[in-house]
Phi, psi and omega in degrees: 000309172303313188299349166274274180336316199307291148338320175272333176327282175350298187286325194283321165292337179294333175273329171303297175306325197308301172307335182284319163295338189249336163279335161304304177307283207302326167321334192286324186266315185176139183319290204331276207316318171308323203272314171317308188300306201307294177324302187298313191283314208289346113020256159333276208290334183281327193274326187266351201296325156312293160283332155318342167258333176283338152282353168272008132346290225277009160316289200293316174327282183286307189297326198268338208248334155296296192274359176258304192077060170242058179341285215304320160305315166290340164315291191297336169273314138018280188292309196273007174266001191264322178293296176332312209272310166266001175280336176298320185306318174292294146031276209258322159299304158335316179283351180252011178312290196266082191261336162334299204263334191267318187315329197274297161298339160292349183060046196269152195292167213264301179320298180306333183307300181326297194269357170247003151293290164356270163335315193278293206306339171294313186330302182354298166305329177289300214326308213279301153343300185280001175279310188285309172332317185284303167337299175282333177264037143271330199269336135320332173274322189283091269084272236059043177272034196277335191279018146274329174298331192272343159308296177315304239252341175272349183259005220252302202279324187267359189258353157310322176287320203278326194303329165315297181302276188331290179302336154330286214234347203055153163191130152072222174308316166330103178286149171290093203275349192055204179331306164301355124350290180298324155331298189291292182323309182306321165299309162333277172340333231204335156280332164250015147282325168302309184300305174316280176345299214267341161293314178301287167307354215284347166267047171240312179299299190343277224318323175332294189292339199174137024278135175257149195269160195285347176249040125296332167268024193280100209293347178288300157346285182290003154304303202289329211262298168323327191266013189247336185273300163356278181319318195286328166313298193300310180320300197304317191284326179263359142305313150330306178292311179315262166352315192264007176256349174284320202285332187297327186260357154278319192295354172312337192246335173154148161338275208333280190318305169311314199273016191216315218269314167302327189267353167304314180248016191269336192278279239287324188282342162285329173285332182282339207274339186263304172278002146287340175274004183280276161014287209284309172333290183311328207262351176254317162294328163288302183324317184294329178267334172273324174296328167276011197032094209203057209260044169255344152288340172297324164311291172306324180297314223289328166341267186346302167312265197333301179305291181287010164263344155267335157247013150268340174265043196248282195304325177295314219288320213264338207260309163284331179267002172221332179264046173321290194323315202289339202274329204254329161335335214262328182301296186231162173259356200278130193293283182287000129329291167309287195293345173291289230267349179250032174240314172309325205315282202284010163272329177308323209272330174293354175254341188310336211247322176316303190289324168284330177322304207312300203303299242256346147313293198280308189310308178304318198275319163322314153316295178312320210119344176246112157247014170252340158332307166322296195286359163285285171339284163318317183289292194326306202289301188282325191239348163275325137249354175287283177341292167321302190278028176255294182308338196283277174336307180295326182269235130040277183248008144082040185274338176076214193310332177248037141279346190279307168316314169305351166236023148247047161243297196303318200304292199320313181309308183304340191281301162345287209297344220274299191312305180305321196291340198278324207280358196259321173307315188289306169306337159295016186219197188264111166279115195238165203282133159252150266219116184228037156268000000 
């Protein structure tokens, strides 16, 4: 499982620092920006997250299909995850269109709206790069093909920093773009993790891609594929959605409050980043042990999973609860930013062994083939409960911006339990490859 997970580890923080580098950077001109830049991301992602869960479809599929030794099969999901990555692309752009017009009813501050409308629409341009990127890098990771992603992804994190400093800040004719800089990098970026990718891979990839077959478009198939994927959207989409109404009701309280709140979660989500990519590993691994029909293997990867996604956020956990200060330091210099963000920190650190359970929880049963079970889970956990004590706590009983942390500790504990109790059911039974012609 480390020996999977690592790599994939890798990758999953290299995409992660990108968005963490252009908030660091944007941190250097001023809280507004900073606060803009967060929103303007968190936006992007809460909008891509969907289609980012309707491709991990292509988990069970290519992994269970890898553990079958079914070529003709990892093709066609493959082809049809590439159809799936641009028909999602219109969509979600539409949707990052009028952020102008929607933000102002959220009661987002009147200074930030401009440049985090801004932000997201430049993103725009990344989404179809960044869909097919995912396509293919499922499908390598379910191959156990990681090291062109993690190559891809370094040289993708170092040509992102300098295009940040340039467009940022200017240099030499490069007129000075400010926040919105970093957009346009982030859109760079994202073109050339595709373009990298299928160079570092193209003899594992081409062959995939092409020639492509005429029943990959075949609407019964991609229906079936779209209903194995969805589900996986939806779960990813009411986290997002968590996440992304705690941040709306923080900027609701104020800039500070936003810009302390981003880097609290800018920390949590780089730490998250290591069982997710344990996540995906398991989802590859189960898959693999269910397409060999294999089921004490299926037993050992999920052991396994469980352990390293829980005891590496045991150690962040140790880590947001006695070092706040040195962690929000690396973000900003602004003194009530600072004094905000180490009070967010170590609340951040009680839910870490809770997020890793949840994630690396959802990757096994993904793996198994159940992705509508999550998405039950998640709505209980998150929005009947996490959702309630965060307004309870925050309003009501005046704890304010860290009653809103406190009720993402509860949804998350809630999420765990429901996910462990489902895989100790779900293992108890006969597992089959699933199956979408």
């Amino acid at each position: 499982m480390i020996r999977l997970a690592g790599p994939v580890v890798v990758v999953q923080v290299g995409l992660m620092l990108m968005g963490v580098v252009d908030t660091m950077v944007v941190g250097r001109l001023s809280a507004q920006a900073l606060a803009a830049v967060a929103l303007g991301n968190l936006i992007v992602l809460s909008v891509a997250a969907f289609g980012m869960g309707l491709l991990m479809a292509l988990d069970p599929l290519v992994a269970q299909a890898v553990g079958a030794r079914d070529t003709e099969a990892i093709r066609r999901a493959v082809q049809r995850g590439m159809v799936l990555a641009a028909a999602i692309t219109i969509p979600s752009a539409l949707v990052l269109m009028p952020g102008e017009y929607v933000l102002p009813l959220l009661r987002q501050p009147a200074e930030i709206i401009p440049v985090a409308s801004g932000y997201a629409r430049i993103c725009i341009a990344g989404l179809l790069p960044f869909f097919m990127f995912v396509v293919l890098r499922q499908t390598l990771q379910a191959l156990e093909k990681v090291r062109p992603i993690v190559l891809t992804i370094i040289v993708a994190n170092i040509f992102n920093l300098g295009a940040d400093y340039v467009l940022v800040f200017g240099w030499g004719p490069v007129p000075a773009m400010g926040a919105l800089g970093s957009a346009w990098a982030t859109t760079a970026s994202r073109w050339l993790l595709l373009f990298v990718l299928i160079f570092m891979a193209r003899a594992k990839i081409v062959p995939l891609m092409w020639p492509f077959r005429a029943d990959s478009l075949g609407r019964g198939p991609l229906w079936q594929t779209f209903k194995l994927g969805a589900p996986i959207g939806i779960q990813i989409q009411l986290e997002f959605a968590v996440f992304g109404v705690v941040a709306l009701l923080m900027g609701g309280f104020g800039t500070i409050e936003m810009a302390a709140h981003q880097v609290a979660v800018n920390l949590a989500s780089l730490t998250f980043m290591v069982p997710l990519g344990v996540s995906a590993a398991a989802a590859v691994r189960v898959g693999h042990a269910v397409g060999a029909q294999d089921p004490e293997g299926i037993q050992r990867a999920t052991s396994a999973a469980l352990v390293c996604g829980a005891g590496f956020m045991t150690m962040t956990a140790a880590l947001f609860l006695f070092a706040p200060m040195p962690l929000a330091a690396a973000y900003t210099p602004v003194a009530e930013v600072l004094a905000l963000a180490v009070v967010f920190i170590p609340i951040a650190g009680f839910f870490q062994v809770f997020d890793g359970l949840q994630v690396v929880s959802a990757g096994i049963l993904r793996g198994l083939g159940d992705t509508r079970a999550p998405v039950v889970v998640n709505l209980l956990g998150f929005w009947l409960v996490g959702m309630p004590v965060s307004l309870a706590l925050a309003f009501p009983l005046g704890f304010g911006p860290a009653g809103l942390w406190w009720g993402l500790v509860a949804g998350l504990g809630a999420v765990a339990v429901f996910l462990l109790l489902r895989i100790r059911r779900q293992l108890r039974r006969d597992q089959k490859r699933v199956e979408v012609e």
